[in-house]
Structure formats: structure tokens, C-alpha cells
C-alpha positions in Angstrom: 80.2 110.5 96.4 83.2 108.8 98.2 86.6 109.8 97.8 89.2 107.7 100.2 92.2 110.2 101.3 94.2 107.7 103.7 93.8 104.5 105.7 95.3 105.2 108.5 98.2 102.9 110.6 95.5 101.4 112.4 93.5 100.5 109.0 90.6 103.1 109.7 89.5 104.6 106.2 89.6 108.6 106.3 87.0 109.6 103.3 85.2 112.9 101.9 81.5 112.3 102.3 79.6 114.9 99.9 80.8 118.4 102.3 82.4 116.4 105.2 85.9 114.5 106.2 84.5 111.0 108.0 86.4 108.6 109.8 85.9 105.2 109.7 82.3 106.4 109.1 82.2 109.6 111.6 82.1 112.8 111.4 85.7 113.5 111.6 86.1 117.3 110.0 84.1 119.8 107.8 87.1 122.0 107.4 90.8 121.2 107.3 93.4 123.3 109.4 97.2 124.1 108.4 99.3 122.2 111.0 101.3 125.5 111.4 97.9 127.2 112.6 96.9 124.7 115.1 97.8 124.9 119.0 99.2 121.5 118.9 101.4 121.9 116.0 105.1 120.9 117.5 103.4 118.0 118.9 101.4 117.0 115.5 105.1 117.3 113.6 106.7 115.2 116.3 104.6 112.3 115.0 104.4 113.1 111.7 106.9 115.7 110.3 105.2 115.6 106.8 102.0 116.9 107.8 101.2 120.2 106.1 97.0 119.8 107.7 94.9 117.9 109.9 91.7 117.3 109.8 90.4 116.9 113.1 92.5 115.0 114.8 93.8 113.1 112.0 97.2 114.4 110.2 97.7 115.1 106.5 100.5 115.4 104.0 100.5 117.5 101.1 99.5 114.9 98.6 96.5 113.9 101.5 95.4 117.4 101.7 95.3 117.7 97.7 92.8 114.8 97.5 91.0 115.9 100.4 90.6 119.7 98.7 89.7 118.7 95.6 86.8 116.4 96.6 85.7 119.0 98.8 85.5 121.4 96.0 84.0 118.8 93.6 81.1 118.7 96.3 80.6 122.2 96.8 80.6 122.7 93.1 77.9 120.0 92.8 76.0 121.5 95.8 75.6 125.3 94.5 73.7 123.4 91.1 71.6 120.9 93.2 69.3 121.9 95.9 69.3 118.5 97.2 72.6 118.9 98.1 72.3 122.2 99.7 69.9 120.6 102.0 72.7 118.3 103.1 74.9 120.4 103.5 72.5 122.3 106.3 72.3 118.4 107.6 76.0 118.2 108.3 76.0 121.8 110.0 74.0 120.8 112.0 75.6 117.3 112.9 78.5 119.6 113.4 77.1 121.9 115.8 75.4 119.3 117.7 78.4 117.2 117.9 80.0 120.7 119.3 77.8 121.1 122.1 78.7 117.2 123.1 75.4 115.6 122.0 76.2 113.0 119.1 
């Protein structure tokens, strides 16, 4: 299940994959992060003074975040009945963790 949040300026599509935020495809995020929490935050609100989160490095308003919330809830929801999804969602940790330590 696909669920678009933004195209960004430069026309890349920012979508909830199942337990993950892709962009343009990629693992972008598995978890978004209040802009007011993260180190960069004066520089994130310089751009883009509506930003309430970001996920990874791409910045959200409050209607983004919504959308991006609620599919990720609608997936986890789905996940704790299916144990298909479960597995996946051990799949994208581990995408994540690998993609951590710098091998993609």
C-alpha cells in the first residue's frame, strides 16, 4: 500500500511504503522527527518555516506529517494481524540498519 505525502520542488514523489517513508523509491525514513528536536532545526525553518517534521532529510508541514502518520499507523495496524507483514517489517529494519552502517 502506497500513500503519496508530497512531490517535492524538484518533482521526486515522497510516499509511505507498508512501515517506511521512500523517496523517489528509497529508503528515505522509518520514523519522522519534530523539527524542533533535530540539531538542524534553525536551518530546516530557514527553508521552510512551515515545517513542523522531517523525515530524513526531507521537510514536512502539519497537513504532510498528518498523511504521513496515518499511513504509518494504517500499516502497523495491518502488520500486528498479518504475519506477512511482520516479516517485512523485520526486512526494512534491517535495510535500515544496513543502510546505517553505509552499506546500501
Amino acid at each position: 500500500m502506497k500513500t503519496l505525502v508530497k512531490t517535492t520542488e524538484d518533482g521526486r514523489k515522497l510516499e509511505v511504503i507498508g512501515f517506511a517513508i521512500y523517496l523517489d523509491g528509497k529508503l528515505e525514513a522509518v520514523d519522522l522527527t519534530e523539527v524542533n528536536q533535530h540539531p538542524l532545526k534553525w536551518k530546516i525553518l530557514s527553508v521552510m518555516p512551515d515545517a513542523t517534521h522531517v523525515a530524513g532529510h526531507v521537510a514536512l508541514t502539519r497537513e504532510e506529517t498528518e498523511i504521513a502518520v496515518k499511513a504509518l499507523k494504517e500499516a502497523q495496524e495491518k502488520m500486528l494481524a498479518d504475519p506477512v507483514a511482520i516479516a517485512e517489517r523485520f526486512r526494512i529494519a534491517a535495510m535500515w540498519k544496513a543502510r546505517e552502517q553505509g552499506i546500501e
